[in-house]
N, C-alpha and C positions, 0 to 999 in steps of 0.2 A: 754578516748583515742578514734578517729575516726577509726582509719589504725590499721589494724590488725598487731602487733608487729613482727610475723614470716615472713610478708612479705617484712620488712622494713630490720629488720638483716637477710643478705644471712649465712655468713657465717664467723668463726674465719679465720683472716687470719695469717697461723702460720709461719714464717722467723726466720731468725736470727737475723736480725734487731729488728722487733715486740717483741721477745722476749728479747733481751738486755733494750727494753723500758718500757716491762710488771716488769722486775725486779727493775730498777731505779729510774722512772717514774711514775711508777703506771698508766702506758694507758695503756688499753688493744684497740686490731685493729680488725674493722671486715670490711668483704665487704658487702654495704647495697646498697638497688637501687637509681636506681637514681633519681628518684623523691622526696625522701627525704632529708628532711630538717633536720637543728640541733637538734631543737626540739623534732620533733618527734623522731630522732634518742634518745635522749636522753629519752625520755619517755617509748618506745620497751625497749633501755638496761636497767632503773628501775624496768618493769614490768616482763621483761624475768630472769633475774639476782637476783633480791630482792637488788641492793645496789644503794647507792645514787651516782651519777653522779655532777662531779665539772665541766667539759666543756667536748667541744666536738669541735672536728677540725676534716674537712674532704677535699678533696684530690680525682680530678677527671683524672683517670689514662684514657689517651687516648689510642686507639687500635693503632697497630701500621701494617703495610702493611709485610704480610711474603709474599717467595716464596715457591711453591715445584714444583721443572722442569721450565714448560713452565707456570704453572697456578701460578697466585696471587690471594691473599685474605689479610681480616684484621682478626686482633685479635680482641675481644671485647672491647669494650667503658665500664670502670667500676668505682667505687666511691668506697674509703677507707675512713672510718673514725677511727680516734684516739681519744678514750674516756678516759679520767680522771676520777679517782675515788677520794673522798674525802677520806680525811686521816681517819685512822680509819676502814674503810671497808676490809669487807674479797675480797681477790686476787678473780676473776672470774677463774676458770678450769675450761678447755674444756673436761677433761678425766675426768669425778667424776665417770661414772658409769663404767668404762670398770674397 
C-alpha cells in the first residue's frame, strides 16, 4: 500500500440512511478525501477493518453556499464512499472499544 490508510478513511459516517444500508446491504459509509480513488479506498478499509471488501461506490458531496446575517460562506466540498462487504464477513463497529 502507497497512502497511508488513516489518511484516506476520514471518518464513519453515522445517519439514518447509512444505517438502514449497514443492516440490509451490508455497506458500510465513510467520509474519505478526496484524492482518493476506489482502490485505494478499498485497500485502507482491508487493512484498517481486517475484512475483505466486494465494491466500493463513492459520492462527491458538493459544499453548498450558507448565510449568517450579512456574511456568506460555503460548507465544505466532501466524498462519501459506500463500501460492500463480502458475504460472510463480520459487520465493521464503530463502538468496539467504548
Amino acid at each position: 500500500m502507497n497512502k497511508d490508510p488513516y489518511k484516506i478513511i476520514i471518518r464513519p459516517v453515522i445517519t439514518e440512511k447509512s444505517t438502514a444500508l449497514k443492516e440490509q446491504n451490508r455497506d458500510v459509509c465513510f467520509e474519505v478525501a478526496l484524492h482518493a480513488n476506489k482502490t485505494e479506498i478499498k485497500q485502507a478499509v482491508e487493512h484498517l477493518f481486517k475484512v475483505k471488501v466486494d465494491s466500493v461506490r463513492t459520492q462527491i458531496k458538493v459544499g453548498k453556499e450558507r448565510k449568517v446575517g450579512r456574511n456568506t460562506g460555503h460548507t465544505k466540498t466532501w466524498k462519501r464512499a459506500l463500501v460492500r462487504l463480502k458475504a460472510g464477513e463480520k459487520m465493521i463497529e464503530y463502538f468496539e472499544a467504548v
